[in-house]
C-alpha positions in Angstrom: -10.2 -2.2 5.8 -12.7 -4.8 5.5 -12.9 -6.9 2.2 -16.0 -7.2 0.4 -17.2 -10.9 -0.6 -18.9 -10.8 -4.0 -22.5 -13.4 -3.8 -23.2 -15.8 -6.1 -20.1 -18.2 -5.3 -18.1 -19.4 -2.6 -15.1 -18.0 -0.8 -12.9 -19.4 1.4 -11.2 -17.0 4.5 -8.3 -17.9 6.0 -6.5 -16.8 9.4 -3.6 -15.7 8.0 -1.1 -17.4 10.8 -3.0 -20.5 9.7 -2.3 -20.2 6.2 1.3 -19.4 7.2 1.3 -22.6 9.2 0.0 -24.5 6.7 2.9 -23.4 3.9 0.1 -22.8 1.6 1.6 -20.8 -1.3 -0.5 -18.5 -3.8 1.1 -19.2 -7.0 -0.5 -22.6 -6.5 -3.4 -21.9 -5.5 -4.1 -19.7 -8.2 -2.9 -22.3 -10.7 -5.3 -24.5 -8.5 -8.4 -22.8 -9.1 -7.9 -20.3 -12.1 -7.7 -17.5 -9.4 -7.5 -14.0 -11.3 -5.5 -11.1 -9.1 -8.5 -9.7 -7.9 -9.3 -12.8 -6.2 -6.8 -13.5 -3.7 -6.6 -10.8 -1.4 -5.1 -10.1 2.3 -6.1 -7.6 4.2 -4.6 -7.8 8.1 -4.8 -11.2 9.7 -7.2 -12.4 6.7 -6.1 -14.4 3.7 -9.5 -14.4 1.4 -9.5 -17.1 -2.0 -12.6 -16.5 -4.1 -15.0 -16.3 -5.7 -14.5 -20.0 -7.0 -16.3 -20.7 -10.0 -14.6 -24.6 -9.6 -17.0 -26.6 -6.7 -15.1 -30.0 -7.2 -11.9 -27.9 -6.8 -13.1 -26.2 -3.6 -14.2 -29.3 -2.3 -10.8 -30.9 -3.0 -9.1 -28.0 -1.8 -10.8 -28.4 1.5 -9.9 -31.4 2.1 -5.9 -31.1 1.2 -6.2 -28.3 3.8 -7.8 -30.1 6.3 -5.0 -33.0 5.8 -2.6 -30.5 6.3 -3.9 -29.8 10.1 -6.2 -26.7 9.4 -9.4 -26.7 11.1 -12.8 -25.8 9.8 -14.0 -22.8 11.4 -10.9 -22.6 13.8 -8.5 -21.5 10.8 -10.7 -21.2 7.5 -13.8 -21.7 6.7 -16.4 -21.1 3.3 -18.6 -18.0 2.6 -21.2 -19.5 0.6 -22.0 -16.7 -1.6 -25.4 -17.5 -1.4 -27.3 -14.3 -0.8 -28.8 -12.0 -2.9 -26.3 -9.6 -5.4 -28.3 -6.5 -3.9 -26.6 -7.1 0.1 -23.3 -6.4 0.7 -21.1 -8.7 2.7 -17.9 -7.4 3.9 -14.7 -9.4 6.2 -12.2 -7.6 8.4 -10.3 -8.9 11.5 -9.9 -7.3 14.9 
């Protein structure tokens, strides 16, 4: 079932065999970037972080997971958030 992505702030989406790969681990995210439950969710072959409230820790979260071999785009990449509260903007994987 697809995973709606709230506006206003960014979320990253993984491919969930590239966050495998990378050994990232969710207790440290969430430590990381004051993650509540509700926002680290997977749903099939999607791993989806957010909303982050934190832009410098985004920022230096992207680049830790780049340094780790992930590629932007490839393996993860940032929903902006930036659209208007009214549209509806929803992630799933085939």
């Amino acid at each position: 079932m697809p995973l709606e992505i709230p506006a206003s702030h960014p979320t990253l989406i993984f491919r969930r065999d590239a966050y495998e790969r990378a050994n990232l681990v969710r207790a440290a995210l969430d430590e990381r970037l004051g993650l509540t439950p509700d926002e680290f969710r997977v749903e099939g072959d999607l791993v989806v972080v957010g909303p982050i409230h934190d832009a410098d820790a985004l920022g230096a979260l992207v680049a830790d997971v780049e340094a780790l071999g992930l590629a932007y785009f490839d393996d993860f990449f940032e929903m902006s958030g930036n659209w208007p509260e009214w549209l509806k903007v929803r992630v799933g994987s085939r």
